[in-house]
C-alpha positions as CSV (number, residue, x, y, z in Angstrom):
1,X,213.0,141.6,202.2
2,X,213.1,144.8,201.0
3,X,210.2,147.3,201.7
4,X,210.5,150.4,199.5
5,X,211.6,150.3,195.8
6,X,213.1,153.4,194.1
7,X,212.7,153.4,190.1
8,X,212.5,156.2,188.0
9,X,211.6,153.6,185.0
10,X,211.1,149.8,184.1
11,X,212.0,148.8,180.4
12,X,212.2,145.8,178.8
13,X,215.3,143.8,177.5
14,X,215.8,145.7,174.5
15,X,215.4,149.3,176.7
16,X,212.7,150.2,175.7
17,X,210.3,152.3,178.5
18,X,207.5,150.0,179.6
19,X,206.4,152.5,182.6
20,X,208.3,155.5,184.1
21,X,207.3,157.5,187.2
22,X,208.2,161.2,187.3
23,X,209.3,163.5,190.5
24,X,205.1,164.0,191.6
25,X,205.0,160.3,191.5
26,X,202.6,160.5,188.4
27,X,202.9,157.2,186.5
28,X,203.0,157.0,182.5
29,X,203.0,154.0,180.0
30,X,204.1,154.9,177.0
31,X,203.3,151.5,175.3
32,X,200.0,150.1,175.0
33,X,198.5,148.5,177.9
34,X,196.7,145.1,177.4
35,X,194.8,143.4,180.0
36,X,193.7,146.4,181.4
37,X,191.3,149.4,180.9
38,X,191.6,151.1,177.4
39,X,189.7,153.9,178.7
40,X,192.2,157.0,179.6
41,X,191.7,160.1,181.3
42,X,193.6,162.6,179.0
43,X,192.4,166.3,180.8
44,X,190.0,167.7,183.4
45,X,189.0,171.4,182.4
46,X,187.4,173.3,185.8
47,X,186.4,176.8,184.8
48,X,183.9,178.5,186.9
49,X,184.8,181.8,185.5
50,X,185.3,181.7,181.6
51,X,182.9,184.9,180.8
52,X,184.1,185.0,177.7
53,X,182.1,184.5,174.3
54,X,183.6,181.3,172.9
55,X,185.6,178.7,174.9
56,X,187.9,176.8,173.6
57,X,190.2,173.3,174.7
58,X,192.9,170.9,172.7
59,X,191.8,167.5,171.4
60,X,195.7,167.8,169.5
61,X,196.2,163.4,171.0
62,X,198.3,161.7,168.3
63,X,197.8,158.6,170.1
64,X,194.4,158.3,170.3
65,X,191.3,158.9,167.0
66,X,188.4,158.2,169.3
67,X,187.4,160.1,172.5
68,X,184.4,160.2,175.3
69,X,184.5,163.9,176.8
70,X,182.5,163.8,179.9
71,X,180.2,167.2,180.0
72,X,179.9,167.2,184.3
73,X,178.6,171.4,183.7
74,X,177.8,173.5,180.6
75,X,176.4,176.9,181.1
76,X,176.3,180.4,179.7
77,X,174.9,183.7,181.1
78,X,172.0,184.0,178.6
79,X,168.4,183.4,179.3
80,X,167.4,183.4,176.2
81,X,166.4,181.1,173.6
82,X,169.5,180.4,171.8
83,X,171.7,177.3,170.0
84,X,175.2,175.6,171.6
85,X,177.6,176.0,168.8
86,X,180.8,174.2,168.1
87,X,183.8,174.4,165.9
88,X,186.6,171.9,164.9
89,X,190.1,173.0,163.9
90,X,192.2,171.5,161.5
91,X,194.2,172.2,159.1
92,X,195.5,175.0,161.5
93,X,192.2,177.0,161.6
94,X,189.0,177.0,162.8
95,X,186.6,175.5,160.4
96,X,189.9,174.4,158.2
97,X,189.0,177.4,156.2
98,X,185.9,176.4,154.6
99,X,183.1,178.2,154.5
100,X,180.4,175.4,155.1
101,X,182.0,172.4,156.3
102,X,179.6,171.3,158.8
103,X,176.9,168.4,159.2
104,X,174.6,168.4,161.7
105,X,171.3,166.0,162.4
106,X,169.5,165.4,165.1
107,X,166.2,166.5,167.7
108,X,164.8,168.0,170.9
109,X,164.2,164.3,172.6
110,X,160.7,165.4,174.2
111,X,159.6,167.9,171.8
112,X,160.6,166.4,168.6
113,X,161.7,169.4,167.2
114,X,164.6,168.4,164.6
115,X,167.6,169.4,162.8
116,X,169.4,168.5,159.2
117,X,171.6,170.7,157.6
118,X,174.1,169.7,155.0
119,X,176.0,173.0,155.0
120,X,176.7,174.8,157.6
121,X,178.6,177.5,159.1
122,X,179.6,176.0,162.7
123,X,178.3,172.8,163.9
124,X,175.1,172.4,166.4
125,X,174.5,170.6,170.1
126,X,171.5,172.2,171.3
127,X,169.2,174.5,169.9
128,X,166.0,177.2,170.9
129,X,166.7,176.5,174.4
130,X,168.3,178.8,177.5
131,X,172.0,178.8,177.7
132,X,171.8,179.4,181.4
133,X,170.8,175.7,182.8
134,X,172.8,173.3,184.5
135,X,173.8,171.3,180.6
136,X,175.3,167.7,181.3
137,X,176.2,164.6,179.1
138,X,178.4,163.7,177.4
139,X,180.2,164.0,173.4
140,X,181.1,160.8,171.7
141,X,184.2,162.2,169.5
142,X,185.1,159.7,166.3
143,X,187.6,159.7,164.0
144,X,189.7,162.4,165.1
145,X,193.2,161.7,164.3
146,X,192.7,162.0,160.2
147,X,193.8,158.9,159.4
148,X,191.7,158.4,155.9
149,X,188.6,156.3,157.7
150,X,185.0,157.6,158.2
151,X,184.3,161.4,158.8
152,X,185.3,163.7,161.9
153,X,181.7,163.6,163.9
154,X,180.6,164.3,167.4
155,X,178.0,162.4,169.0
156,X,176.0,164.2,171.7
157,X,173.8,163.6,174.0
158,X,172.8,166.9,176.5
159,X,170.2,167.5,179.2
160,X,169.9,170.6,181.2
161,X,167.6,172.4,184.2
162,X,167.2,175.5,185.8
163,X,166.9,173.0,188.9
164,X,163.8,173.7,188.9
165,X,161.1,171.8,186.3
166,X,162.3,173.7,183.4
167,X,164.4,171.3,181.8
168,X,165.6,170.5,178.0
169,X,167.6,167.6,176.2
170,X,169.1,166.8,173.3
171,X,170.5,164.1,170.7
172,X,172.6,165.6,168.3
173,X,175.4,164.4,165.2
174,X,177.4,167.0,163.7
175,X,180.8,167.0,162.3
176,X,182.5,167.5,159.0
177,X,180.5,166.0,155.8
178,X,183.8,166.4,153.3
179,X,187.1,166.0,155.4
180,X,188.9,162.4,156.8
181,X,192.4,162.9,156.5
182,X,193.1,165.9,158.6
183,X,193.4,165.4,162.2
184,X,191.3,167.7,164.5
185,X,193.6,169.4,167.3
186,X,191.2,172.0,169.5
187,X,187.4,172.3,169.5
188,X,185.1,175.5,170.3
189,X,181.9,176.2,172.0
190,X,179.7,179.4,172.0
191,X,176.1,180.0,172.5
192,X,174.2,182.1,169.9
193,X,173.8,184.5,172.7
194,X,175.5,185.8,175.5
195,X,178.6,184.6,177.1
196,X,180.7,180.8,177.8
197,X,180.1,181.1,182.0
198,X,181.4,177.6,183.4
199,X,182.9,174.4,181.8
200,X,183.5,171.2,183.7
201,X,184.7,168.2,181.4
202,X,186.7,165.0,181.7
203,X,188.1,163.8,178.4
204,X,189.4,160.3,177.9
205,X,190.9,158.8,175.1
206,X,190.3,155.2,173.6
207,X,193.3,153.6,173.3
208,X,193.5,150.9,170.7
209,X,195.3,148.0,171.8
């Protein structure tokens, strides 16, 4: 009985690469998976240390049109009152080169302090609040890959605290009111003011078996 099996890759009988397993032991599938989780970790992004006014991360998955990005830590340096603002890229620029391509709806949960704007500059995930709490949650990302369905829209949900009793959250819908056939590659955060300080997300993709 053997006790240790060496493969670099299992195919089927055509040859064609069901799993393969590369020198670090990572394992990959390139076909679709069924009987098992369709939720896939695609990237963790650690950075303590951005300082930097916008920051900035690829979403450029052919495989996938839906994701869940897992927001563990949002902050920036400013403790002022001041909106999250993001940016989708497509069409090989920021914004696709419109000048008002953005959506965005939605409301302070507590204070009931809203948003809806049909044209906009940049899209929206928090607004008049401080930039420099502890933000968590998470962005519900739909319709990504441009394939000619519904619109390119993120849904978020954000809370943050000083971790103390000043605290804030958020329910938020923004994306792109006039594009669905261009696939979104990288997405951009700033704050109105001040500087990107720490981002800590985990993005999975939903596969679609």
């Amino acid at each position: 009985m053997a006790s240790i099996l060496k493969v670099d890759n299992i195919q089927n009988s055509s040859g064609t690469a069901a799993m393969a397993i590369d020198g670090s032991g990572n394992i990959n599938f390139p076909q679709n998976v069924t009987g098992a989780g369709n939720l896939v970790l695609l990237a963790n992004i650690n950075n303590t240390s951005v300082n930097a006014t916008s920051f900035e991360w690829s979403m450029d998955y052919d495989d996938y049109n839906n994701f869940i990005i897992v927001v563990n830590r949002l902050q920036g340096s400013s403790t002022s009152s001041s909106s999250l603002e993001i940016e989708f890229k497509f069409n090989g620029s920021y914004g696709g080169g419109q000048s008002n391509p953005y959506f965005i709806e939605g409301q302070a949960n507590a204070a009931g302090a809203g948003r809806n704007y049909n044209t906009n500059g940049d899209g929206e995930l928090f607004f008049s609040n401080t930039p420099s709490k502890f933000w968590t949650g998470s962005f519900r990302c739909i319709n990504f890959r441009g394939l000619g369905l519904g619109i390119p829209m993120i849904i978020s949900e954000l809370g943050g605290t000083t971790l103390g009793n000043d605290h804030g959250s958020f329910y938020m819908t923004t994306g792109l009111h006039t594009v669905n056939t261009a696939q979104i590659t990288d997405l951009k955060v700033n704050f109105s003011n001040g500087n990107v300080s720490v981002v800590n997300m985990d993005i999975y993709g939903l596969r679609r078996s």
